[in-house]
N, C-alpha and C positions, 0 to 999 in steps of 0.2 A: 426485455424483462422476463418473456415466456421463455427464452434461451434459460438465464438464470435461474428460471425457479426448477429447473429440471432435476436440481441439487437437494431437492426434496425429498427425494423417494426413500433416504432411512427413516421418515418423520411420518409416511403414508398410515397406516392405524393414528397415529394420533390425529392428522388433521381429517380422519373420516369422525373421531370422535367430537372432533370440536363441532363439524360441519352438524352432526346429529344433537348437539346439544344446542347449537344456535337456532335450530331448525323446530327442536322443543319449545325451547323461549320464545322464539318469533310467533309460535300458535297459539301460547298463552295469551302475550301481549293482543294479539288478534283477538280471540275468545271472550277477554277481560267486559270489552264496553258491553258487549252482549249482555253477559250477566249481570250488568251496572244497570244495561236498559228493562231487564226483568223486574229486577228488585224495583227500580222506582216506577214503574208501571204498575207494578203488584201492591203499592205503595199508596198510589196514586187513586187506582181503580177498583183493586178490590181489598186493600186491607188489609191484607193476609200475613198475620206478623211471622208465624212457624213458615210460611213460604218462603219470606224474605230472611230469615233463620239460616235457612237451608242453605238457600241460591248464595247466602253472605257468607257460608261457610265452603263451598264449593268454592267461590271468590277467591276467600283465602289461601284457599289450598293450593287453585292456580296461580296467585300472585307466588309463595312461599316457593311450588315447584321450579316456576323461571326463574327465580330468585336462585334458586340453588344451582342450575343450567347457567347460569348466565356465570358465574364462578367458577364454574370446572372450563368452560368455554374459555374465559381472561386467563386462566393458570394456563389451560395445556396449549393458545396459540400464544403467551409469553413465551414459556419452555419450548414452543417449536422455530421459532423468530430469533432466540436466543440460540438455540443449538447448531441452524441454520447457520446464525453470523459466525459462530465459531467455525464451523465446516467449513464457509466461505474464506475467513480469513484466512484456516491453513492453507486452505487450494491455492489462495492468490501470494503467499508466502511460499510457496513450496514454486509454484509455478516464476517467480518473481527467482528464485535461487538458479534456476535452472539457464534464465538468460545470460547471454554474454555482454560485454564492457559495453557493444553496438547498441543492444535492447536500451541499457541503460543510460545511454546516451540519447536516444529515442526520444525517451518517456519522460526521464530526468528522475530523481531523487524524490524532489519535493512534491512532486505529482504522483508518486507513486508512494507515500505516506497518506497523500489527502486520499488515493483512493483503497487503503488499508483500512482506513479507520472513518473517514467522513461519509462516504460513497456507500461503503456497508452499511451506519450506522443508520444513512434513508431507507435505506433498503428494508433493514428492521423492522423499523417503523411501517412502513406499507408496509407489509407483510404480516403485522398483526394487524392496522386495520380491515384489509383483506379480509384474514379469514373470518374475522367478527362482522364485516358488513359485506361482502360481496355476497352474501348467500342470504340476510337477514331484509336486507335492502331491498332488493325485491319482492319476494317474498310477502314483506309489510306492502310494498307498494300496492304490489296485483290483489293481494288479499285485501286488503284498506277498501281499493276499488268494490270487489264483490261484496264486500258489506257494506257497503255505502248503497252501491245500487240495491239491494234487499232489503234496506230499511225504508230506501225510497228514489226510484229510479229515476223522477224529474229535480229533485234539490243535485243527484250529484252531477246535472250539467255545469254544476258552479266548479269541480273537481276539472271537469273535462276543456273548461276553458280556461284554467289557470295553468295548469299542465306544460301546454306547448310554450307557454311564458317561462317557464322554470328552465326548460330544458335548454330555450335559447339562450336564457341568459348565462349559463352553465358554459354551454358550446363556445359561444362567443367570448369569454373566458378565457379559459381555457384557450382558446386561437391567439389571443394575444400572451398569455403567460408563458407556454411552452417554451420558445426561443429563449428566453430570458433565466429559466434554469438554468438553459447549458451554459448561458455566461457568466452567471451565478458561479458555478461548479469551476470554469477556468481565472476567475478571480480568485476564487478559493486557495487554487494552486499559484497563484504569484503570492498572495498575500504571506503565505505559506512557506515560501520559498524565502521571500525575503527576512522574514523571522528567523529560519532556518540559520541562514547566513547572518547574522546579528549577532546571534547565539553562539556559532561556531568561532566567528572574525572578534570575540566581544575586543582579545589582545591589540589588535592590529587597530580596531576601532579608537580604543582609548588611546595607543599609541600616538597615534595620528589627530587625537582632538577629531574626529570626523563623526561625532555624536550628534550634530544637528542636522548633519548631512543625511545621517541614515534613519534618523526621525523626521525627518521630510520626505524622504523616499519611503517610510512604513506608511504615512499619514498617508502619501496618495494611493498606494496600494490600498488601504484598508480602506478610505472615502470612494475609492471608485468600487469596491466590493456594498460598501454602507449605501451607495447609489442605485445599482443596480438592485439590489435586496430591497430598498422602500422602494423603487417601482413595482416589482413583481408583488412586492406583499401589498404596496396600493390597489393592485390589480383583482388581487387574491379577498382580499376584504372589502371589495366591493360586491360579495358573491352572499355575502350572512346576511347584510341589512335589505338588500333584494328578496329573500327569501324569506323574513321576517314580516318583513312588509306585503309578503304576496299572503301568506299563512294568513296574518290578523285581517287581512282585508277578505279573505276567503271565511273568516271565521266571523267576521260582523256581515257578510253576506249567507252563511248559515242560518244566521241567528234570524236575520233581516226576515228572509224565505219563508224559513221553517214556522217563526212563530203565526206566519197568514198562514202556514196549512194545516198548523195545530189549532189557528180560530175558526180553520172551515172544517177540521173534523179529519182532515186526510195525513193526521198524522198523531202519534202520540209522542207527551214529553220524555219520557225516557227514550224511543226512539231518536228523538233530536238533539238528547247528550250522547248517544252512542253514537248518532252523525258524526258529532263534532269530534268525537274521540278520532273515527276513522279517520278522517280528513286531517285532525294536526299528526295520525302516524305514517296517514302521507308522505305529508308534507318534512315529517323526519324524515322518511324514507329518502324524500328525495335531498335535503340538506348532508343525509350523511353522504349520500353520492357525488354531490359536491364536494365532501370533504375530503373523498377519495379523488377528486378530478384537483383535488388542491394537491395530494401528496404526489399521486402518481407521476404526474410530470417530472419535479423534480428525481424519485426516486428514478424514474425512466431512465434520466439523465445520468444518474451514478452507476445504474445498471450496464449500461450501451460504456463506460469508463472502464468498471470491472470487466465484464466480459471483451474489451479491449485489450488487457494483461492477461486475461484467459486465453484467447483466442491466436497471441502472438507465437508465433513459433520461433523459438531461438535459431539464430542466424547458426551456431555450431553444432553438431550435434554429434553423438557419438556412432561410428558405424554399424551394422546391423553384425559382420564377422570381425573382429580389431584384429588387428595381428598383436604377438607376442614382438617379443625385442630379442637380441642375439646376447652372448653372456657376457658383452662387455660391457663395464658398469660407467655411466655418462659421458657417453660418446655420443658428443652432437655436431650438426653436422648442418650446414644453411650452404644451399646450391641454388645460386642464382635468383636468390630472394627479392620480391618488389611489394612493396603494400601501399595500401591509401586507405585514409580515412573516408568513412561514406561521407559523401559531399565536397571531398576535397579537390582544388584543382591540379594538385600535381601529388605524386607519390610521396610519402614520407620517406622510405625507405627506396632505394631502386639498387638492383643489382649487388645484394649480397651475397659475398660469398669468404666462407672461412669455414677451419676445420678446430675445435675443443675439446681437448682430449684428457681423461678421466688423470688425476695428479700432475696436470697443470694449472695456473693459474693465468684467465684470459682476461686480458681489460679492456675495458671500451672505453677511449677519451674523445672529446667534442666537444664545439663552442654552444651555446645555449640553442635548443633547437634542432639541432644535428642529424637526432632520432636513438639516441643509446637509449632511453627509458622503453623506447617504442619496439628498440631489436628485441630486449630481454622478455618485453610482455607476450611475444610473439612464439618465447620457446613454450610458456605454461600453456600455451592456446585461447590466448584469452580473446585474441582476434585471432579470421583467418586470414592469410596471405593472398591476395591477386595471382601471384604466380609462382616458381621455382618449388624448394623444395627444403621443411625440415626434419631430416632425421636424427631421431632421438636413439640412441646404440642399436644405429641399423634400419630400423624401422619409421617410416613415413607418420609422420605425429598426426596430419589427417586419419590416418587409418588404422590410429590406437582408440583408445574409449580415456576419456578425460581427467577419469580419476586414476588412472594406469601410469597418465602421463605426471599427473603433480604427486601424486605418493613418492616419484623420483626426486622432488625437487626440495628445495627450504629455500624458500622466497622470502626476500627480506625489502620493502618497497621504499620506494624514496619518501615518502611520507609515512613515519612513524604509527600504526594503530594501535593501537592498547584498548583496550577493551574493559570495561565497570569491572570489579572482585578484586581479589588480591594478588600479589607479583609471583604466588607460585602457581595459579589458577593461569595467569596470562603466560606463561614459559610452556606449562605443561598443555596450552592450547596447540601445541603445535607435535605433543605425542600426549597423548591422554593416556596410555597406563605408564610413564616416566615415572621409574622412583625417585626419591626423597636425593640420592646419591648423583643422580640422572640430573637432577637439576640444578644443584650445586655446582656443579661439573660444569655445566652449562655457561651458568651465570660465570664461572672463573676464567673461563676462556675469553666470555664475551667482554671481561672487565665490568661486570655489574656486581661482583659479589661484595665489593668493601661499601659501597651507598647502600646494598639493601641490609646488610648486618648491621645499619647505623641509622636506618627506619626505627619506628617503637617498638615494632612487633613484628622484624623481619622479614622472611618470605610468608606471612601472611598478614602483611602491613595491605591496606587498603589501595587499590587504584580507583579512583574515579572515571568518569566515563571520560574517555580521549585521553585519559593519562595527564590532564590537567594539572596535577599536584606531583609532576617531575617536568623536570627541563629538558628541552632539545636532546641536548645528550645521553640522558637517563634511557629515555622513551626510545632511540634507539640503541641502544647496548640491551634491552630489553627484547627488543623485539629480535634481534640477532641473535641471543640466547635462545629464544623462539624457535628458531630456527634451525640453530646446530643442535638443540633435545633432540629433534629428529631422525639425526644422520642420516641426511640423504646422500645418494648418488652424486647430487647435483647443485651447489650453492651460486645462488645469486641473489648479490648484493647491488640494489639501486642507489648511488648515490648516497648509501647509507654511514659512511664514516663523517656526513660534512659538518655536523655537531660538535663533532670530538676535535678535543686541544692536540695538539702534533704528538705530544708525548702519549695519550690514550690513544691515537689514532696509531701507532707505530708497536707499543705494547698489544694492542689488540691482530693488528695484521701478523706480527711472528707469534703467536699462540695460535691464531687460523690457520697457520701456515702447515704446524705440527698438525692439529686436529683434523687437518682436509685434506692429508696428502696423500689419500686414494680415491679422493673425488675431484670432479671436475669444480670448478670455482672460474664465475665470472662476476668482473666487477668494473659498477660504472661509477666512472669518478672526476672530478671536476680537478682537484687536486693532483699536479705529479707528481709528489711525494708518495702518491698512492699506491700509484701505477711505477711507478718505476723498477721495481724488480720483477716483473711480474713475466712470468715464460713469455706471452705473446703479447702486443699491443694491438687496439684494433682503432685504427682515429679516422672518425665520420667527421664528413665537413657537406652540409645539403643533403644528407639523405645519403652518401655514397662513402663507399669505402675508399679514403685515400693513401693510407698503407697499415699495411701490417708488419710487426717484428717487435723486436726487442728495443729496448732505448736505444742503444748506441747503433744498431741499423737505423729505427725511424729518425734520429737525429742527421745523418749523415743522407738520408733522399726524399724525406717526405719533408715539403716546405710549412704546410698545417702545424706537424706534430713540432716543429722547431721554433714555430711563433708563440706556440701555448708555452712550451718549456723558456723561451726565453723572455717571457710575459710573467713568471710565475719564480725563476732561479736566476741566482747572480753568476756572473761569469765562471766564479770559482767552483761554485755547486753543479752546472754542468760540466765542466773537466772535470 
């Protein structure tokens, strides 16, 4: 957690100010019984009303002063606690953008939402206890002490044997709660996770009548999060009524004392109510330390989570000198390619190799699994490769800088995103100063322009998040529009036609056709109507290349490409 607070240092004058205001307040509260114990001694003994005048007005003035400390203290460590989580949350956002598919594979989605927003928001929290008691706490403590002994140095042996009771039962605590945040915290993230997935699958769910299924799967997700939670907080709440109970039995032991040494003379009563004051701010002192030994843990817990996403260094990263690329425009180039996933037991991909060259059109066909999703994601660098070699027009994609490498590209993914706003906000995400004409253009290529002229309110008709309120279809011809705003170098399309009826799927490939025929274009596709005209064919079968060419070449020697074709066309449609 001292890692983390390191993040503090724009906040440094304000938390010296909170520290000096707390440190005011804390002196008052100390001061206070003092001139409680004047006044009714003065009261008591000698009478003196203009004395008790005085001392009552002095009183108020200290209570009035820490009253007013004790408010700029709550404002400025709010505003520092608040400004904090904001810092922290861009860091761990900014830092979370920077990892690759690996990172996030790692960590997972939904564990890395809990610790966006849940993990920080503990964090918060201790953090303004902190600054209002880690300095106050003491303080009350050690001081409570020296005026306790200075009113009367044998009653506060009752202070000094109740003490080491407190502390233990604090420790001992504490020794058993700890562990049990952290499982707290990775409950948190299943709980979380599977919510996520509810929310996301709700179609597939109702589809399927599998709603009681996945409300038995939340129930025990959320009952073993509601278990573990009433143990710790059973744990946790066994710490106030120990400590209530030490107070009142410390404070009928005052009274017990006090009042044989105020009948033997060795003491006086206002003395023995400014005892009792020291003694319950004690005994705050040490309640609120507990209440820090309640937070800390778990915050501990969120802290050692965040500073896990801080601390991870992306697996890709951009070179310290990148090279530049040579002038010709999406020439790529895969020599002897092999990859694996981390963990996996054999290669996804083994031994690619092929050459894509700028106005042609390269396809990738395979049976489910093959690795086409996996070749393509492999030219943006979203993983690195085990071994060979891919060059982007010339240049070794290791040893370009990242964003070098996809400002070449318009990537268009096998699964559809759309993003919350409107259908001209989600186009023009893919060229942000796109004019008005730019994306018109766009959309007519892509075959989305007659559905979005037939919304209410056109291209700035509303998209919901995930693009919920369009079909299959819509969402991609959208996201492809996406993409060609752009004009890249370089188009790839994942599997992206498999929505579209044969007539939009075929309308849309001869418009691409015209619109890309100085760029490279590769495309993965499950259909061969797809692929069939297309310059090169490239058909994976296990991770490996089984040939390459055109149709009427891979028909005639690759046995793969002639089972898909003949799996898929009538005898007539292949002749």
């Amino acid at each position: 957690m001292i890692k983390l607070f390191r993040n503090l240092k724009p906040f440094t004058w304000m938390i010296a100010g909170v520290l000096i205001f707390v440190f005011i307040q804390t002196m008052s509260d100390l001061y206070l019984p003092t001139l409680m114990s004047d006044i009714i001694n003065s009261g008591v003994v000698k009478g003196d009303v203009d004395y008790i005048l005085r001392i009552g007005g002095i009183m108020l003035g200290v209570a009035a002063g820490g009253a007013i400390f004790s408010v700029f203290a709550s404002y400025f460590s709010s505003k520092i606690a608040m400004g904090f989580g904001r810092n922290l949350r861009k860091k761990v956002f900014s830092r979370v953008e920077a990892f690759s598919l690996q990172e996030f594979d790692k960590i997972g989605t939904a564990s890395l939402i809990t610790r966006t927003t849940n993990d920080i928001t503990q964090v918060q929290q201790v953090l303004i206890m902190m600054m209002r008691m880690v300095l106050s706490a003491p303080i009350m403590f050690v001081g409570g002490i020296i005026m306790a002994v200075s009113k009367d140095a044998k009653l506060s042996l009752i202070i000094v044997a109740i003490t080491p009771i407190l502390v233990l039962t604090i420790v001992l605590t504490m020794y058993r709660a700890l562990p049990l945040f952290k499982i707290v915290q990775k409950k948190l993230d299943k709980l979380n996770l599977i919510l996520r997935e509810n929310l996301t699958g709700v179609r597939v769910i109702r589809s399927f009548n599998r709603e009681s299924y996945e409300q038995t799967r939340f129930d025990v997700a959320n009952h073993d999060l509601t278990d573990v939670s009433i143990r710790v907080n059973k744990i946790m709440a066994f710490i106030m009524p120990i400590m209530m109970l030490i107070m009142n039995m410390a404070t009928i032991a005052v009274l017990w004392f006090g009042s044989i040494r105020i009948d033997s003379g060795s003491m006086q009563i206002g003395d023995l109510f400014a005892f009792i004051q020291y003694v319950a701010q004690i005994m705050f002192a040490l309640i609120m330390a507990s209440i820090m030994f309640v937070m800390v843990p778990r915050a501990s817990a969120s802290a050692d989570r965040i500073n896990e996403v801080l601390a991870m260094e992306p697996s890709i990263v951009d070179p310290e000198e990148a090279l530049g690329t040579e002038t010709s425009k999406g020439d790529i180039v895969f020599d002897h390619v092999t990859f694996s996933y981390p963990g996996a037991e054999r290669p996804a991909l083994s031994d690619i190799s092929f050459h894509a060259k700028p106005g042609q059109i390269t396809a990738i066909i395979g049976g489910t699994g093959s690795g086409k999703s996996t070749l393509v994601n492999l030219i943006p660098r979203f993983y690195d490769i085990d071994s060979g070699t891919i060059r982007l027009n010339g240049a070794d994609i290791n040893e370009m800088k990242q964003a070098d490498i996809r400002s070449k590209i318009g990537f268009v993914p096998q699964k559809a995103v759309l993003f919350s706003g409107t259908v001209n906000e989600n186009i023009r995400y893919g060229k942000e100063d796109a004019t008005p004409e730019e994306i018109v253009h766009a959309a007519k290529i892509a075959q989305a322009a007659d559905f979005i002229v037939q919304m209410q309110e056109g291209y700035e008709s509303p998209i919901t998040q995930g693009g919920s309120n369009l079909s299959g279809g819509q969402k991609q011809r959208l996201s492809i529009a996406r993409a060609l705003v752009r004009k890249p170098d370089i188009y790839i399309f994942d599997d992206s036609f498999s929505a579209l009826d044969y007539k939009t799927d075929a309308n849309l490939r001869a418009a691409l056709k015209a619109e890309t025929k100085e760029a490279t274009v590769l495309i993965v596709a499950q259909r061969v109507s797809t692929v069939l005209h297309a310059d090169q064919i490239i058909v994976l079968d296990g991770g490996k290349v089984e040939g390459i060419g055109n149709h009427a070449e891979l028909l005639e020697c690759c046995t793969v490409y002639r089972e898909i074709v003949e799996s898929q066309l009538s005898e007539e449609e292949i002749a």
